[in-house]
C-alpha positions as CSV (number, residue, x, y, z in Angstrom):
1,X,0.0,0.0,0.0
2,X,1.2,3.5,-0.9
3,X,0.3,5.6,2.2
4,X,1.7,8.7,0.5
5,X,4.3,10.6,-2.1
6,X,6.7,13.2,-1.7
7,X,8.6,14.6,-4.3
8,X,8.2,17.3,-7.0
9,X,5.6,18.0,-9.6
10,X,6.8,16.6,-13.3
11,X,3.3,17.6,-14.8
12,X,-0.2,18.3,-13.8
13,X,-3.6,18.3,-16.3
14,X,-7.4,17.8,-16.0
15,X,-8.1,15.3,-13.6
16,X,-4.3,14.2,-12.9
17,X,-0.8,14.8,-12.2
18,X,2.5,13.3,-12.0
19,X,4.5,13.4,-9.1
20,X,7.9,12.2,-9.5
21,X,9.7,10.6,-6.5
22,X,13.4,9.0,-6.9
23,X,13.4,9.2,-10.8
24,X,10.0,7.4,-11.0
25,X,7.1,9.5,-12.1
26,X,3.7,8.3,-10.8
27,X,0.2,9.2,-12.2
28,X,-2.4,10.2,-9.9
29,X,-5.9,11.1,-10.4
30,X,-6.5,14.3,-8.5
31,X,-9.2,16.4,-8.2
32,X,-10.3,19.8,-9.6
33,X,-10.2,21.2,-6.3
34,X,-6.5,20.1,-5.3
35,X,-5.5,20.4,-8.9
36,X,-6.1,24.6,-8.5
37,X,-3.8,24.7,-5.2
38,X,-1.2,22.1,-6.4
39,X,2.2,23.7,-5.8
40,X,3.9,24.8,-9.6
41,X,5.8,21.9,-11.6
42,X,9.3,21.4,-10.2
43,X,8.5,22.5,-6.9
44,X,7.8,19.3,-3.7
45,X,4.4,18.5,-2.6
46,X,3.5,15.8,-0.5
47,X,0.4,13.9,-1.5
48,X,-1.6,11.4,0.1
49,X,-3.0,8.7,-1.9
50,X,-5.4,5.8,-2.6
51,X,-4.3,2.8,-4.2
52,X,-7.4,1.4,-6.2
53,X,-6.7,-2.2,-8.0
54,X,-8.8,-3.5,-10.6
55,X,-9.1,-6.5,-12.8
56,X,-7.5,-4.5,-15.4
57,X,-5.7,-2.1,-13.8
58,X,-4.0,-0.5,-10.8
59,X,-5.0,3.2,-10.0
60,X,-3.5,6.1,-8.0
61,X,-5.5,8.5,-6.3
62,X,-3.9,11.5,-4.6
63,X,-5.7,14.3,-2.3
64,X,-3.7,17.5,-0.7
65,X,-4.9,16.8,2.3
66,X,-5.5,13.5,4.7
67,X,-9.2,14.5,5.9
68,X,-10.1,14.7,1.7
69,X,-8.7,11.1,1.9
70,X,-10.6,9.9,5.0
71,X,-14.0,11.6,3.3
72,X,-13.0,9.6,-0.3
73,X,-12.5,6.2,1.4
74,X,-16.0,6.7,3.0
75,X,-17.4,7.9,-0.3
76,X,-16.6,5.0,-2.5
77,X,-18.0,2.6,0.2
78,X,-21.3,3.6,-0.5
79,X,-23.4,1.6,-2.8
80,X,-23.2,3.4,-6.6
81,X,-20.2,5.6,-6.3
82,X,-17.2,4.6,-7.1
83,X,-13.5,6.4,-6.9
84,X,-14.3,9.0,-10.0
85,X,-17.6,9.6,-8.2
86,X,-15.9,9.8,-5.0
87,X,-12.8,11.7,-6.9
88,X,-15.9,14.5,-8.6
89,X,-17.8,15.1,-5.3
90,X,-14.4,16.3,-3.6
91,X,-13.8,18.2,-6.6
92,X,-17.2,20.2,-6.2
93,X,-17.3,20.2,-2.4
94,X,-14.6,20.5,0.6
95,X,-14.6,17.1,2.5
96,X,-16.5,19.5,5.6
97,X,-19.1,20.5,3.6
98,X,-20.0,16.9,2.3
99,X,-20.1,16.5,6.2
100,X,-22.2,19.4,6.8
101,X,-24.5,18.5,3.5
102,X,-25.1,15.1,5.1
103,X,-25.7,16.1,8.5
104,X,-28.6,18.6,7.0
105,X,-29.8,16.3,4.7
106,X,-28.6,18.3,1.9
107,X,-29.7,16.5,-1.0
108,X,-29.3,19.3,-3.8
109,X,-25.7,20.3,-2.4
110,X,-24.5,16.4,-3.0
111,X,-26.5,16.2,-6.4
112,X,-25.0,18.8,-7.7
113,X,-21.5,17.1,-8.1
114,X,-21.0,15.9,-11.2
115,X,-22.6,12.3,-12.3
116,X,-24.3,12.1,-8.4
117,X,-28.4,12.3,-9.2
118,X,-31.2,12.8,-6.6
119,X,-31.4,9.2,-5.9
120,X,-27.4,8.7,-5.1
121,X,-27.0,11.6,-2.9
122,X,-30.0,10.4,-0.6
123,X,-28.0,7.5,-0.5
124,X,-25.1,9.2,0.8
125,X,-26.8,10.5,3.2
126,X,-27.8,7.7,4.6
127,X,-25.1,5.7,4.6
128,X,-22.6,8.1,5.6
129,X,-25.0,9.7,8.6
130,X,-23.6,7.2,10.8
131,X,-20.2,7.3,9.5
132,X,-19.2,10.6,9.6
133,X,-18.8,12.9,13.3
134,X,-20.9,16.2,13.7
135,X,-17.7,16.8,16.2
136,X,-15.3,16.5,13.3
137,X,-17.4,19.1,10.9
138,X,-17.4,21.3,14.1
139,X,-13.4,21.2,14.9
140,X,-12.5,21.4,10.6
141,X,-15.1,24.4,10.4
142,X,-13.8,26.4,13.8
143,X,-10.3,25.8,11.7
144,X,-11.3,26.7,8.6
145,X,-12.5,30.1,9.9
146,X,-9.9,30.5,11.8
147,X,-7.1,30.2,9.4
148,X,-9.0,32.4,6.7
149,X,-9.2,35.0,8.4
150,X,-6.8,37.8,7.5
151,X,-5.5,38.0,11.2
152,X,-3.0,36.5,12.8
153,X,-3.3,33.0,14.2
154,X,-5.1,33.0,17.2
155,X,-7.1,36.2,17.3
156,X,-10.1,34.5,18.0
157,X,-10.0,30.6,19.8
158,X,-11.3,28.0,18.0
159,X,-14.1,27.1,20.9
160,X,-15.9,30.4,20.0
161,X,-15.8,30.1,16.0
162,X,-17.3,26.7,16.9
163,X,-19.4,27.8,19.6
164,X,-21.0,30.4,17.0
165,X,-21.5,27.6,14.8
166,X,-23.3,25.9,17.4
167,X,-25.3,28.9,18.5
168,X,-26.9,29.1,15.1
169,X,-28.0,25.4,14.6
170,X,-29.3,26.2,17.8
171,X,-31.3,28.6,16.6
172,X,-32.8,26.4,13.6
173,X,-30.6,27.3,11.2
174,X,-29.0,24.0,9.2
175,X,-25.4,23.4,9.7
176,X,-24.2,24.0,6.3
177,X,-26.3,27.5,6.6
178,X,-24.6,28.2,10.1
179,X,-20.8,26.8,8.4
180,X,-21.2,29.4,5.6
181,X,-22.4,32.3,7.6
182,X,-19.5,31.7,10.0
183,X,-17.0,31.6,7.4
184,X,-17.9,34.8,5.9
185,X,-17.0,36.7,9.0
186,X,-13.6,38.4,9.0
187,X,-12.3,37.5,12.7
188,X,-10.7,39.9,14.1
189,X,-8.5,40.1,17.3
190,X,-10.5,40.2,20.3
191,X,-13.5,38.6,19.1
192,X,-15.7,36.5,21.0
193,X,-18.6,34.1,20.3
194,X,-21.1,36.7,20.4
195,X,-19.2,39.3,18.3
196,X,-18.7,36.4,15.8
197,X,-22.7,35.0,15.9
198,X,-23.8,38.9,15.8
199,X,-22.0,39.0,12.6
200,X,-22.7,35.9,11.3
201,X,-26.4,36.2,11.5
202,X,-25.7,39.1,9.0
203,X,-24.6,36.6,6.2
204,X,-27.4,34.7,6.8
205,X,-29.2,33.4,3.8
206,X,-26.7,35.1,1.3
């Protein structure tokens, strides 16, 4: 099994790249989401990856970051979608908002990935619910906002972006409502949970 690659970009395309390690150049199937933040060719990058094998072949996929892996191996175990299904779902949507899309029972969010109907993202939903932690969506979305935030690290804690977070599915609104609204807010040093829910509320529906 090949946990992971380090080495330096020999050449990147739609829907793959080549990452050459040692003098050996390996093909990986990436997707349009880490394909738009891979590093420039020639420079390292450390990718982990996904060794699928096949009657008639042995495929490589790679993902940027470990959590995208965790979400893909989850993915392809559900009945109907299999590793380019898994591969376009994380191309169209973070591996936190598939979390947050199946803790809300977002149906259209997870149908609009390319080649997953109606009938396949219900599916998801169901069989993932029990797979996947509310926790986990929590922690990556306090993280996410923190480290987009054009502050320095640590302005505001984690605990209150994801107590915000918390606050406004408390209040009815679905996570993937209160994960958007949080993210929009610029966090600034100083800023508590309130500050952060009194401007979140204001993206809200936009």
């Amino acid at each position: 099994m090949i946990a992971y690659l380090r080495g330096r970009v020999a050449a990147a395309r739609e829907g793959r790249a080549v990452i050459e390690v040692g003098g050996v150049g390996y093909q990986l199937f990436i997707s349009s989401r880490d394909l738009a933040i891979l590093p420039s060719q020639g420079e390292e990058v450390l990718i982990h990856t996904y060794l699928s094998v096949r009657e008639d072949a042995m495929l490589l996929y790679g993902f940027l970051s470990e959590d995208d892996l965790d979400v893909f191996r989850l993915l392809i175990g559900v009945p109907g979608v299999g590793p380019k299904g898994a591969l376009a779902i994380l191309g169209a949507m973070s591996a936190n908002d598939i979390r947050f899309a199946v803790f809300s029972d977002d149906v259209k969010a997870l149908s609009a990935a390319p080649g997953i109907g109606r009938k396949t993202a219900q599916k998801m939903i169901l069989e993932l619910k029990d797979k996947l932690k509310l926790e986990d969506a929590l922690e990556h979305a306090a993280e996410e906002a923190v480290s987009s935030a054009d502050t320095a690290a640590g302005s505001a804690g984690n605990a209150d972006v994801s107590d915000a977070v918390q606050a406004l599915v408390a209040l009815g609104y679905s996570n993937s409502e209160a994960l958007r609204a949080v993210k929009k807010v610029k966090i600034q040093e100083g800023m508590d949970t309130q500050e952060i829910l009194k401007n979140a509320l204001r993206f809200i529906g936009l």
